[in-house]
MDTraj code that builds the backbone (N, CA, C; nanometers):
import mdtraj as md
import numpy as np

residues = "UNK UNK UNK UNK UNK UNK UNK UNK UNK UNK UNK UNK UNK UNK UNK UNK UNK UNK UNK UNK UNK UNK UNK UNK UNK UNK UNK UNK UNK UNK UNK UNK UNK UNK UNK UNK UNK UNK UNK UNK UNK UNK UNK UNK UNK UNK UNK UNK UNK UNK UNK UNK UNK UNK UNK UNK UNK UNK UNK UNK UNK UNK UNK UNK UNK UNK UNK UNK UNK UNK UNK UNK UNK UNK UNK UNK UNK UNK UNK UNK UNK UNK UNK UNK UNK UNK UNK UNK UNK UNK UNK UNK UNK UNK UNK UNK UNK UNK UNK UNK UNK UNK UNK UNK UNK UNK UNK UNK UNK UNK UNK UNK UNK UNK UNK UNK UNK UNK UNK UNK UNK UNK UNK UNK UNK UNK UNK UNK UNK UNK UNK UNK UNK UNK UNK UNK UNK UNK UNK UNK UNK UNK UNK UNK UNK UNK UNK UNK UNK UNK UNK UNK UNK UNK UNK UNK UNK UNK UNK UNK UNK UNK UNK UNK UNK UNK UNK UNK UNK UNK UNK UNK UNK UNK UNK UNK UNK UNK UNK UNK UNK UNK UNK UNK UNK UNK UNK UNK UNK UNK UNK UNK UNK UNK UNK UNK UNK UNK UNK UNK UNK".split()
xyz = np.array([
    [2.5684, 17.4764, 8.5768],
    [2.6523, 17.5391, 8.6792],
    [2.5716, 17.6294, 8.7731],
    [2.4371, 17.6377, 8.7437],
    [2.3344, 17.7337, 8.7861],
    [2.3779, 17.6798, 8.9534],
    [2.3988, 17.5474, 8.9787],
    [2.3625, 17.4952, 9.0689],
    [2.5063, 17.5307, 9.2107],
    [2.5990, 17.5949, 9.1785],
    [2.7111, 17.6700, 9.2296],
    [2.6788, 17.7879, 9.2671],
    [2.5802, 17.8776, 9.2573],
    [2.5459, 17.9530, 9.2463],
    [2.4261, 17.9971, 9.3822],
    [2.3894, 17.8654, 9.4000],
    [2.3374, 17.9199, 9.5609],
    [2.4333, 17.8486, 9.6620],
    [2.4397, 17.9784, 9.7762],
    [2.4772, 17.9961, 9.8383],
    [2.5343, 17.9019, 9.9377],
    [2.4541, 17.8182, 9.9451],
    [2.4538, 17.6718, 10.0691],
    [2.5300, 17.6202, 10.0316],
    [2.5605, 17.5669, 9.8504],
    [2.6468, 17.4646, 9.7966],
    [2.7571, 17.5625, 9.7969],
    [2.7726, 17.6525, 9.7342],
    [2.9147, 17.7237, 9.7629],
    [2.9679, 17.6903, 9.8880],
    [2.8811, 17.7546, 10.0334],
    [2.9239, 17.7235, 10.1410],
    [3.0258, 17.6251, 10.1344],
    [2.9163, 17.5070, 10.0757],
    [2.9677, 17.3512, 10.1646],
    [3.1284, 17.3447, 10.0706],
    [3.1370, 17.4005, 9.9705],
    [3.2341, 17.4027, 9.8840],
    [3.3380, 17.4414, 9.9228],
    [3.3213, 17.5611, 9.9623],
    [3.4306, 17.6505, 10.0470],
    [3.4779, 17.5898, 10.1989],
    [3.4103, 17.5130, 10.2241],
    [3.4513, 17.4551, 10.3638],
    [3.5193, 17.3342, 10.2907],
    [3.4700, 17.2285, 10.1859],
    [3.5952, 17.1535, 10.1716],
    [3.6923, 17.1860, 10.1080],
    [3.7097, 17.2894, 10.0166],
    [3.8098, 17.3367, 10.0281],
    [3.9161, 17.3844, 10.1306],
    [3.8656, 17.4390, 10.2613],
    [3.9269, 17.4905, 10.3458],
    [3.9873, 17.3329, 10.4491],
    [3.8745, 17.2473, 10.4492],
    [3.9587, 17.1247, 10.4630],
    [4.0442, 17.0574, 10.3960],
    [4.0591, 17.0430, 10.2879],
    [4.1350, 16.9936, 10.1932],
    [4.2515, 17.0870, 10.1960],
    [4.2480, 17.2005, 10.1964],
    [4.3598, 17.2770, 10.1914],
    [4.4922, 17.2391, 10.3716],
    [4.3738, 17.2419, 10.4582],
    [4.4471, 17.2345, 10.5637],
    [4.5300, 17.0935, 10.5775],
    [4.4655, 16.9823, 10.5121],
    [4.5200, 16.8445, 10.5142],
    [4.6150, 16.8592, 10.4562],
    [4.5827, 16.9271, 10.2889],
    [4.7262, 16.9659, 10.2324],
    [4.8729, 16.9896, 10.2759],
    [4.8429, 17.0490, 10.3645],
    [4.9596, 17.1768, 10.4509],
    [5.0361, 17.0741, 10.5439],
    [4.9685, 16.9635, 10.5883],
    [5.0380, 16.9219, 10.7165],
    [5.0577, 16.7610, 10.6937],
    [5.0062, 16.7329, 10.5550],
    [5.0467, 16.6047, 10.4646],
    [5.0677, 16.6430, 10.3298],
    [5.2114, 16.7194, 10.3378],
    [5.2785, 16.7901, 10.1673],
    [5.2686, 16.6327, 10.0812],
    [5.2991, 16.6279, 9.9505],
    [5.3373, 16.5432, 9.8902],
    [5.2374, 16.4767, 9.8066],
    [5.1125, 16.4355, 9.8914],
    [5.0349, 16.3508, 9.8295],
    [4.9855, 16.3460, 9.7107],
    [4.9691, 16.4892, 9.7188],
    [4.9501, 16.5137, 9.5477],
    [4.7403, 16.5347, 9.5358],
    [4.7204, 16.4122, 9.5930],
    [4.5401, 16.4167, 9.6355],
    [4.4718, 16.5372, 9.7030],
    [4.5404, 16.5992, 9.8304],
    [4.4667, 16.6915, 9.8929],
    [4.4983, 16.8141, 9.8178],
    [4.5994, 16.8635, 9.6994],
    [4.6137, 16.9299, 9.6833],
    [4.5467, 16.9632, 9.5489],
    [4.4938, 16.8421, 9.4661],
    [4.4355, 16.8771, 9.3720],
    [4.2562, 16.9025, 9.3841],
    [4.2502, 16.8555, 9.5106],
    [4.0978, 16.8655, 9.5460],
    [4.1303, 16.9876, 9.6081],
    [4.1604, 17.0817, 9.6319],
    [4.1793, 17.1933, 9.7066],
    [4.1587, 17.2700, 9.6244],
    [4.2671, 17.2364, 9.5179],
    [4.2173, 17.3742, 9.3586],
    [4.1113, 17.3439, 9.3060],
    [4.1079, 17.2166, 9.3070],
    [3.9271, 17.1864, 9.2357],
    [3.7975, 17.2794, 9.3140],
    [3.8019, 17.3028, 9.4274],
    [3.7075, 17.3342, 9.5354],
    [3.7559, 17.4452, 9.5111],
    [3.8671, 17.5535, 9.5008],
    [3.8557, 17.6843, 9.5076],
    [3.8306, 17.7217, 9.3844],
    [3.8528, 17.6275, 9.2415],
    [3.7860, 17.7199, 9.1379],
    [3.6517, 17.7159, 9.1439],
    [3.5813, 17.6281, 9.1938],
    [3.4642, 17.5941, 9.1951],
    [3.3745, 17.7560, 9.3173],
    [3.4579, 17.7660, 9.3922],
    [3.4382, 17.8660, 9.4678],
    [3.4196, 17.9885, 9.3952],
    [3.5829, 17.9464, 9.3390],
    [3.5838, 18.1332, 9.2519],
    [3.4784, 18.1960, 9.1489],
    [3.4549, 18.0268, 9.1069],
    [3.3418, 18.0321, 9.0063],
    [3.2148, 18.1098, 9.0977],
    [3.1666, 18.0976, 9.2058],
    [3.0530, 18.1385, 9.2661],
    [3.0977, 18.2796, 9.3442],
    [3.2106, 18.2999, 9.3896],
    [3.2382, 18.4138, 9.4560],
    [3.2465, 18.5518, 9.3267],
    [3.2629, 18.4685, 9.1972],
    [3.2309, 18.5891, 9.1270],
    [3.1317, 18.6245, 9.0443],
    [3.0187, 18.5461, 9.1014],
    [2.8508, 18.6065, 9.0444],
    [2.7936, 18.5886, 9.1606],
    [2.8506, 18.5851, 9.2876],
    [2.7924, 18.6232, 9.4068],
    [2.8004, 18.7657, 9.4830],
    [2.7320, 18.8145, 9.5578],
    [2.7970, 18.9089, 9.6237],
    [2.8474, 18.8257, 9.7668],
    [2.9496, 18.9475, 9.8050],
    [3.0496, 18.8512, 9.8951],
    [3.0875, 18.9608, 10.0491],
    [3.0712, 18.9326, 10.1557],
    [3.1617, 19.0076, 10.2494],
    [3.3155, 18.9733, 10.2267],
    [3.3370, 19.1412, 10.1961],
    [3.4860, 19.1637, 10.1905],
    [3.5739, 19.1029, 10.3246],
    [3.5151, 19.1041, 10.4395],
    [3.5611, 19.1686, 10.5683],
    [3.5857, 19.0320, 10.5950],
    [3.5025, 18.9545, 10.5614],
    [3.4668, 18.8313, 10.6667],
    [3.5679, 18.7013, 10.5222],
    [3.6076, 18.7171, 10.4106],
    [3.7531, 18.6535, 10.3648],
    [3.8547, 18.7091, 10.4285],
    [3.8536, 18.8444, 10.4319],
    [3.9593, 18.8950, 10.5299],
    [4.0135, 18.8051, 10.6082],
    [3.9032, 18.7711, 10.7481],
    [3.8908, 18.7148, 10.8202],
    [3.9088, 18.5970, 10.8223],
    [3.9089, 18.5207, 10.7032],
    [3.9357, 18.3640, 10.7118],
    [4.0673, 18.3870, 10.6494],
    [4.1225, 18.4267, 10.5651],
    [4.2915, 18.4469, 10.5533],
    [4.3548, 18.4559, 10.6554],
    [4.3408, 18.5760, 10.7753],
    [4.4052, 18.6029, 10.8640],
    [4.4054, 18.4655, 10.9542],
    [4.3096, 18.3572, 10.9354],
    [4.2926, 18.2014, 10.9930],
    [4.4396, 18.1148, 10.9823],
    [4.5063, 18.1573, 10.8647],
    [4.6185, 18.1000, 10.8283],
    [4.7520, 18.1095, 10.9538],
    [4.7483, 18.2812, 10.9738],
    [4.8233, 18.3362, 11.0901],
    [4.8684, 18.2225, 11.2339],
    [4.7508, 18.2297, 11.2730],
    [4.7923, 18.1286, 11.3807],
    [4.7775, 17.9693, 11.3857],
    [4.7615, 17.9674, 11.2872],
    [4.7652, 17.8346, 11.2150],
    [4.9296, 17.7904, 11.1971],
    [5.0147, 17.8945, 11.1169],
    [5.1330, 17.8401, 11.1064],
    [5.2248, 17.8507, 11.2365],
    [5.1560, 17.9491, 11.2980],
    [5.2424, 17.9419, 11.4779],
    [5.2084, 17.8250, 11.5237],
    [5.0494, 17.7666, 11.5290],
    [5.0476, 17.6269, 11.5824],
    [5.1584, 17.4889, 11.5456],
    [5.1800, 17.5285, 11.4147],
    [5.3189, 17.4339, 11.4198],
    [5.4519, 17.4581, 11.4187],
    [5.4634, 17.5241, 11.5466],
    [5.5857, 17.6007, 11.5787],
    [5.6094, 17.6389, 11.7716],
    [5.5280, 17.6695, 11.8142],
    [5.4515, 17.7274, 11.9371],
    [5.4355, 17.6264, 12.0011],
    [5.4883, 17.5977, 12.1440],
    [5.4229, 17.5073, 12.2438],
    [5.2618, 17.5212, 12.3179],
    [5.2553, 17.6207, 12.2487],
    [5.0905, 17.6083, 12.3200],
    [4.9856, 17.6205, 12.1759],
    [5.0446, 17.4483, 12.1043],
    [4.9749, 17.4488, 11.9578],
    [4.8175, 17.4589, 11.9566],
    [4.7188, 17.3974, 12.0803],
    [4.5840, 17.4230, 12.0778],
    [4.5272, 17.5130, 12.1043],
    [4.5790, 17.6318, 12.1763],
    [4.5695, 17.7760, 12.1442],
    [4.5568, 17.7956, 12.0106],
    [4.6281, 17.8234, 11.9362],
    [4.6962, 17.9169, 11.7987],
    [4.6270, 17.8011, 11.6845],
    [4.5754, 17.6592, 11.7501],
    [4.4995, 17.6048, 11.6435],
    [4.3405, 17.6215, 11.6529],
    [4.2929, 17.6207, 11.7870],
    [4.1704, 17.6433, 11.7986],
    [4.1623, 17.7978, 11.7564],
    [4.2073, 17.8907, 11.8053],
    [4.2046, 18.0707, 11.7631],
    [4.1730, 18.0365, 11.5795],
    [4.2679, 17.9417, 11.4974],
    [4.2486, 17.9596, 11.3337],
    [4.1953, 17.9143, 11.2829],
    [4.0848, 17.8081, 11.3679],
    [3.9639, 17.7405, 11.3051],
    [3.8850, 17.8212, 11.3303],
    [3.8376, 17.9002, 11.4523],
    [3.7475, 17.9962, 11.4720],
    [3.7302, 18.0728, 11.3481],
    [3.8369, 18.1550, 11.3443],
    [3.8748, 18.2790, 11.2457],
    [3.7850, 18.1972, 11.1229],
    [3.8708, 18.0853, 11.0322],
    [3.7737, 18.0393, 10.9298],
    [3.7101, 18.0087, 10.9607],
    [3.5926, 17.9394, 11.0718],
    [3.4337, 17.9063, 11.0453],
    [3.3876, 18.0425, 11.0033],
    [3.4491, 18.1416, 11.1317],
    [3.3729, 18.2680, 11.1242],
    [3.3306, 18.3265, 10.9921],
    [3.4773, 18.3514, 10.9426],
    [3.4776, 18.3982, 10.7799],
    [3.3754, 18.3375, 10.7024],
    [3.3901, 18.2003, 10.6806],
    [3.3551, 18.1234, 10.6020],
    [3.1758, 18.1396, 10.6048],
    [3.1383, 18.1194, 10.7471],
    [2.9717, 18.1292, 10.8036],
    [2.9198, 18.2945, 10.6940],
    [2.9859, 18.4064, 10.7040],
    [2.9079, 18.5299, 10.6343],
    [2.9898, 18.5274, 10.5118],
    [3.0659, 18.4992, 10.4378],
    [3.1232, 18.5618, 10.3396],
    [3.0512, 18.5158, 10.2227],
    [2.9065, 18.4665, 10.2276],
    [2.8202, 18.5104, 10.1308],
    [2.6957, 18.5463, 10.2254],
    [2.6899, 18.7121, 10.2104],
    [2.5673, 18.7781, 10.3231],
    [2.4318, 18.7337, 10.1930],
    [2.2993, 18.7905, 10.3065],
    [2.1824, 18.7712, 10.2493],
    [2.1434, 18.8948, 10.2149],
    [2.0962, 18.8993, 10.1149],
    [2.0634, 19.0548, 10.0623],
    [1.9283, 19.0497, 9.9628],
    [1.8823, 19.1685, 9.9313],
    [1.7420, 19.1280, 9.8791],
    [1.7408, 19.0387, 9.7598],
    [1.8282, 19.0751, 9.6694],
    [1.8598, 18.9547, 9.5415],
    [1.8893, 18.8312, 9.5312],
    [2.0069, 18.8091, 9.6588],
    [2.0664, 18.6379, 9.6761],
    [1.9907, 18.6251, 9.8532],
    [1.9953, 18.5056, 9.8274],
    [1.9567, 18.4531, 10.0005],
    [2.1177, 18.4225, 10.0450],
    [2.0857, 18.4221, 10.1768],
    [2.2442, 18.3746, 10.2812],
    [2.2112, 18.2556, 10.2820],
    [2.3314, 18.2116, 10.3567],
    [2.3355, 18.0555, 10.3657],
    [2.2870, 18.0487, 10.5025],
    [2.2082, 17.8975, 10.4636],
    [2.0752, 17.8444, 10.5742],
    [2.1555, 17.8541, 10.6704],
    [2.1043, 17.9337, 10.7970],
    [2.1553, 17.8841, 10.9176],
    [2.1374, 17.7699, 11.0072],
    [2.1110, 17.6952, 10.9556],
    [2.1304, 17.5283, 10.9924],
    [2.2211, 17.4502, 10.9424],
    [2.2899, 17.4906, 10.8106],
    [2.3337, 17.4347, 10.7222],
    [2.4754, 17.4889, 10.7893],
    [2.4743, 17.6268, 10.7788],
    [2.6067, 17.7176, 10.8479],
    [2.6448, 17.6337, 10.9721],
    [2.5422, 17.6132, 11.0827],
    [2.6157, 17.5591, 11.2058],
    [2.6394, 17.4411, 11.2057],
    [2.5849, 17.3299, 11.1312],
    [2.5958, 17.1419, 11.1300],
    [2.7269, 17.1897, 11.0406],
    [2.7412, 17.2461, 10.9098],
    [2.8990, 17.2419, 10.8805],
    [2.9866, 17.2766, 10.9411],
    [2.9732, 17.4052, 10.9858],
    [3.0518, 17.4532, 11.0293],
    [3.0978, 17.3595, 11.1889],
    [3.0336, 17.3477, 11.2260],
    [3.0690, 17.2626, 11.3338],
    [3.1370, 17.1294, 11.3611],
    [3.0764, 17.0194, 11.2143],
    [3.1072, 16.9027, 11.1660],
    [3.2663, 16.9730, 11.1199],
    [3.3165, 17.0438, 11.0373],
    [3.4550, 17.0902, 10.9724],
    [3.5784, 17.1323, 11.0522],
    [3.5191, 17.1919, 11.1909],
    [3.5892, 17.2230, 11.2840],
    [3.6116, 17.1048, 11.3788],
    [3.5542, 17.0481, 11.4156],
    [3.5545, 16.9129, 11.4764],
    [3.6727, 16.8074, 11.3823],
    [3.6566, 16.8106, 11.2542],
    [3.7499, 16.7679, 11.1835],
    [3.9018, 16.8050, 11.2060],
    [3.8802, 16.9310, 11.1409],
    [3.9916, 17.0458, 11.1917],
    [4.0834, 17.0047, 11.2448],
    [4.0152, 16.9753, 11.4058],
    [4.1014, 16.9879, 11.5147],
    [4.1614, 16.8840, 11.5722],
    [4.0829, 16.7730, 11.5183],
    [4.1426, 16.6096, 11.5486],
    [4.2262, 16.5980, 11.4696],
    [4.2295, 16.6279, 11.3119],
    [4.3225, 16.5738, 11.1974],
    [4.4667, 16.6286, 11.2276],
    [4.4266, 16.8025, 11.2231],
    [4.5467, 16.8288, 11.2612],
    [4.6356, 16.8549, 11.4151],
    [4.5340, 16.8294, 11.5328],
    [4.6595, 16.8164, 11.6039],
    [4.7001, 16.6896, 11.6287],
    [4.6099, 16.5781, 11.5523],
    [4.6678, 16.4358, 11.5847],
    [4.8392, 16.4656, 11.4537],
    [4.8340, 16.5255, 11.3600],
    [4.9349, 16.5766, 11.2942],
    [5.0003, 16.6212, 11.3286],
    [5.0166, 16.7132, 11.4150],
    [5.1087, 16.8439, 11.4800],
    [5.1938, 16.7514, 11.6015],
    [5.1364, 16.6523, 11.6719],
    [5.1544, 16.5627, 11.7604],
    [5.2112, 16.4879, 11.7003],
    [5.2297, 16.4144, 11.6011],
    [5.2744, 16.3323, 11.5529],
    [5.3968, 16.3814, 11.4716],
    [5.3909, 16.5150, 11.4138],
    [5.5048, 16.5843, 11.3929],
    [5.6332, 16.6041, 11.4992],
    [5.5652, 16.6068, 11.6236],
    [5.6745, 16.6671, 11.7550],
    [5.7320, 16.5230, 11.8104],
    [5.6600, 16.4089, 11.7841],
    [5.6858, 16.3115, 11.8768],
    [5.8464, 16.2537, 11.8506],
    [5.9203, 16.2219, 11.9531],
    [6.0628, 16.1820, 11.8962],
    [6.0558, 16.0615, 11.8737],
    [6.1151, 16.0051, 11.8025],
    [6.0963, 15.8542, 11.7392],
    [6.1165, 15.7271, 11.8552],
    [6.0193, 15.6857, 11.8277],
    [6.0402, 15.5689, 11.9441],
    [6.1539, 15.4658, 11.9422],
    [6.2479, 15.4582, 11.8044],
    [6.3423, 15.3872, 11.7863],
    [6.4689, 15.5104, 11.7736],
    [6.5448, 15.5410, 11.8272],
    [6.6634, 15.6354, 11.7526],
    [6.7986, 15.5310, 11.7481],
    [6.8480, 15.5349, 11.6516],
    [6.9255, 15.4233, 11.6044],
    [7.0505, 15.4920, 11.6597],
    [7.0456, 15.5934, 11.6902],
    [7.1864, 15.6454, 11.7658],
    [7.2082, 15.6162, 11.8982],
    [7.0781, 15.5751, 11.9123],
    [7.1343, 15.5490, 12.0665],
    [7.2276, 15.3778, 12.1049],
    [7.2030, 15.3619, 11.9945],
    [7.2842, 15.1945, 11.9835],
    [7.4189, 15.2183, 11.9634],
    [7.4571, 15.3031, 11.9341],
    [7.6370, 15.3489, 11.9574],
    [7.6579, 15.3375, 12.0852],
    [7.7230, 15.2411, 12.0759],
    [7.8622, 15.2528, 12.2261],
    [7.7740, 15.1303, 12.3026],
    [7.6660, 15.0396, 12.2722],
    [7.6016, 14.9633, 12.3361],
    [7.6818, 14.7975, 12.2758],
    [7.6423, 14.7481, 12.3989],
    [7.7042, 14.6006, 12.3799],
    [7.6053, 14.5057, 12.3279],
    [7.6932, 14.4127, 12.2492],
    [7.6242, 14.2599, 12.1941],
    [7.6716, 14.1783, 12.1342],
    [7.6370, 14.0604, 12.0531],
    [7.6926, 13.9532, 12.0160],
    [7.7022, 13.8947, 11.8924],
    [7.7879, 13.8280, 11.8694],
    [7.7365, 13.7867, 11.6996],
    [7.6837, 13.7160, 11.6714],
    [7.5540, 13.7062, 11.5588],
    [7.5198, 13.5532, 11.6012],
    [7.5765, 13.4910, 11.4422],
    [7.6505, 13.5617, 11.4071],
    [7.7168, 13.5029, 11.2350],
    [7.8599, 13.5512, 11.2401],
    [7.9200, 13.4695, 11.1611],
    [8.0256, 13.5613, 11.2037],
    [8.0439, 13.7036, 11.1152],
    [8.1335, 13.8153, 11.1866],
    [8.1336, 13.9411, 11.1011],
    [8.2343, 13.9968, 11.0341],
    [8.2469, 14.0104, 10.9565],
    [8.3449, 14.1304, 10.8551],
    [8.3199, 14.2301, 10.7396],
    [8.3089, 14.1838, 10.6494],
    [8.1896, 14.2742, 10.5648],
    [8.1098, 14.2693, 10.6020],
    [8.0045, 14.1702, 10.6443],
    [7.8460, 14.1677, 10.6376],
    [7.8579, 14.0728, 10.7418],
    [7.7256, 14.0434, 10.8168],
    [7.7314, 13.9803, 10.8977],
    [7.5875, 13.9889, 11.0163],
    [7.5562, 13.8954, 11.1487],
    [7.4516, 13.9605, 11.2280],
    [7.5012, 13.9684, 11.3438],
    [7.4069, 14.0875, 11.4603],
    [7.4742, 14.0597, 11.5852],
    [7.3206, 14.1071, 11.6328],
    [7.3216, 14.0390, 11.8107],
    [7.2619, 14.0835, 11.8944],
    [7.2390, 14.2089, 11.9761],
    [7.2003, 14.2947, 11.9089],
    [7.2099, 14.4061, 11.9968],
    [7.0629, 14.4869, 12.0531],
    [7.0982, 14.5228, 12.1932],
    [6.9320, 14.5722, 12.2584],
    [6.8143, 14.4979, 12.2670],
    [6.9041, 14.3555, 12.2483],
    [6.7263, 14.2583, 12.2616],
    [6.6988, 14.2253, 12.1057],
    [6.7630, 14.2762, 12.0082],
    [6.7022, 14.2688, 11.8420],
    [6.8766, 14.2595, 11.7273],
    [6.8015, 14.1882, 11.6343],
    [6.8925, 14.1152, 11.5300],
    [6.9492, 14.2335, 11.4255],
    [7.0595, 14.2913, 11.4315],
    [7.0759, 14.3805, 11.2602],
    [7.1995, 14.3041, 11.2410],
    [7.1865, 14.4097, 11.1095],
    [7.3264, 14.3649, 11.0034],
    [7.4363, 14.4378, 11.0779],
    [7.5482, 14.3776, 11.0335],
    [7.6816, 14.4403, 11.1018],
    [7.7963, 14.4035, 10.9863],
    [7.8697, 14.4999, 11.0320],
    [8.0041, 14.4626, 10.9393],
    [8.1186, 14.4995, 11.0397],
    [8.2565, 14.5075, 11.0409],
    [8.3650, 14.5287, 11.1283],
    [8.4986, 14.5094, 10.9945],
    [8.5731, 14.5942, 11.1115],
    [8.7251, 14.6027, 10.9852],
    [8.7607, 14.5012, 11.0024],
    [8.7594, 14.4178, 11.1281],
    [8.8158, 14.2854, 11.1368],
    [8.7087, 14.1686, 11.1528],
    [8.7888, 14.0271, 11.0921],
    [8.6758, 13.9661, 11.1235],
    [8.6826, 13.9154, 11.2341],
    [8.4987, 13.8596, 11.3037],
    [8.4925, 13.8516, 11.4172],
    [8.3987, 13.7188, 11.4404],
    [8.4782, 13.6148, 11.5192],
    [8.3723, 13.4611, 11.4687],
    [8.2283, 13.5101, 11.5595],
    [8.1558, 13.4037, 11.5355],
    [7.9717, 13.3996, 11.6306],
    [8.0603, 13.3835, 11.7376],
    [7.9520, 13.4376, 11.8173],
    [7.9172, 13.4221, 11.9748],
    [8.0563, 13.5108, 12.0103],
    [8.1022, 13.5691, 12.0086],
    [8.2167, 13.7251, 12.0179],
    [8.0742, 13.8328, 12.0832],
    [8.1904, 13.8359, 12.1859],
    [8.0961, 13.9850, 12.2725],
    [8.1537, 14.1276, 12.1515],
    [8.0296, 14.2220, 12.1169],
    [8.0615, 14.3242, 12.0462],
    [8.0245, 14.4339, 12.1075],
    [8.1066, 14.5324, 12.0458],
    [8.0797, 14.7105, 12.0786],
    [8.0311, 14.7417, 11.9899],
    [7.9073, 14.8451, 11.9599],
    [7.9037, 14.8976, 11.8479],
    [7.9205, 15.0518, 11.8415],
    [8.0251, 15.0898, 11.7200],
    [8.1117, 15.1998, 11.7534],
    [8.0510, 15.3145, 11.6726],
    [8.0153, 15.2812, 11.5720],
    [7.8718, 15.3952, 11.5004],
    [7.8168, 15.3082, 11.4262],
    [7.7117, 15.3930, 11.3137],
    [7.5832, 15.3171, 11.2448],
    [7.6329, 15.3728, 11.1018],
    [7.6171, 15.2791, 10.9986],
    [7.5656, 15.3616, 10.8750],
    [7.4875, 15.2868, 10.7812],
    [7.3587, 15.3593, 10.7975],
    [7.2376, 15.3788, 10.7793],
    [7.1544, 15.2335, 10.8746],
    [7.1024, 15.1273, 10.8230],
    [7.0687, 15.0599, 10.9291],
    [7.2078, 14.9586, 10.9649],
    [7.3203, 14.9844, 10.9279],
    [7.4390, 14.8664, 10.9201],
    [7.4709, 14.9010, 11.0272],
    [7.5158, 14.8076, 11.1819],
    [7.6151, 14.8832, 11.2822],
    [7.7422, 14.8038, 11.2736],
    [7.8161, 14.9100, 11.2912],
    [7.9551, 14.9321, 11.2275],
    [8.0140, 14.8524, 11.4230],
    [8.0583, 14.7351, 11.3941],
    [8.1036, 14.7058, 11.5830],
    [8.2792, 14.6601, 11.5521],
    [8.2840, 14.6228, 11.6873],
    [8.4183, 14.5934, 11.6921],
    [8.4292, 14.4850, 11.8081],
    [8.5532, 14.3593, 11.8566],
    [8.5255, 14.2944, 11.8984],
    [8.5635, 14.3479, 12.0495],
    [8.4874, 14.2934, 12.2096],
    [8.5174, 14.3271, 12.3178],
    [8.5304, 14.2244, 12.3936],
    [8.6402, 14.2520, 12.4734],
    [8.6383, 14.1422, 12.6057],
    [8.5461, 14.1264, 12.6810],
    [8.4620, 14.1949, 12.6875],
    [8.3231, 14.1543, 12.7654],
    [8.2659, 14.0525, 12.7651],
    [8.1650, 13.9960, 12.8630],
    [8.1304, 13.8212, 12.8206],
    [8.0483, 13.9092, 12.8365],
    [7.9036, 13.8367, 12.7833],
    [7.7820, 13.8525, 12.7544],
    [7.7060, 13.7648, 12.8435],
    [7.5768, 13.7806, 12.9101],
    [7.5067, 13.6690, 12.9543],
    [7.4009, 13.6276, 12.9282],
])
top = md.Topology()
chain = top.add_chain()
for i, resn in enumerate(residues, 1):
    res = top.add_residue(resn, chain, resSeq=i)
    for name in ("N", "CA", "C"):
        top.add_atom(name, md.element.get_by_symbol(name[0]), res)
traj = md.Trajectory(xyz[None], top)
């Protein structure tokens, strides 16, 4: 374990942790980013506590969290996401200083990670945050009150033409093929229609 213990590998440790943690946050569930996250912070804790450590500069990468959770909330998300990657490189770059006993972490090593992690950062999650806001390119509500046809006939179960595309349908009454339809609501992908005098063309 000697080998946790310098500084560089902690570094690199603490930065995937801090990636892994952030993937965590904005893909709940998986179960993967979250167990590599605790893996990487005990592995941390393990070194942050036979290391010496700037107090100031964890400070500083906690407070990273801050505008991190406004970014997914806030219309001006690349503000409040770029501001909380800063905050953690920053932290992350001193919060093991160099002192006469331990060495700091290589400053070559500090800027290719730190730079490579933030670059990550900022693609993963605002291609996330973006993909969180976007409204669905299909909304199935909007097919209420729209016209189409049957191409089976309908009563319990059944198909119709609607918007250019084929679903299931059912109706209180039955309704033979080729019947112009309304559809009057949805439930779940089923649309619920009814029959109309409308011709279709």
């Amino acid at each position: 374990m000697d080998i946790l213990l310098d500084p560089n590998v902690a570094y690199l440790i603490l930065l995937g942790g801090v990636v892994l943690g952030f993937l965590a946050i904005i893909t709940p569930g998986t179960g993967l980013f979250e167990i590599g996250t605790l893996f990487c912070v005990l592995l941390t804790g393990y070194a942050v506590y036979h290391l010496s450590i700037n107090g100031w500069a964890l400070v500083v990468m906690l407070l990273g969290i801050v505008p991190f959770v406004y970014a997914s909330q806030k219309p001006k998300r690349e503000l409040y996401l770029g501001l909380s990657i800063l905050l953690v490189m920053i932290g992350s770059v001193f919060v093991f200083p160099r002192s006469e006993t331990q060495a700091g972490v290589n400053p070559f090593i500090a800027i290719v990670a730190s730079g490579f992690t933030a670059t990550l950062l900022w693609l993963a999650i605002r291609k996330s945050l973006e993909a969180a806001h976007l409204k669905p390119l299909h909304d199935l509500n909007e097919l209420v009150g729209k016209m189409g046809s049957t191409r089976t006939e309908v009563n319990t179960e059944g198909s119709v033409q609607v918007a250019g595309e084929l679903w299931s349908a059912r109706s209180d009454q039955p309704i033979p093929a080729g019947c112009s339809v309304k559809v009057v609501r949805r439930e779940g992908f089923i649309l619920v229609v009814e029959k109309s005098n409308s011709i279709q063309s």
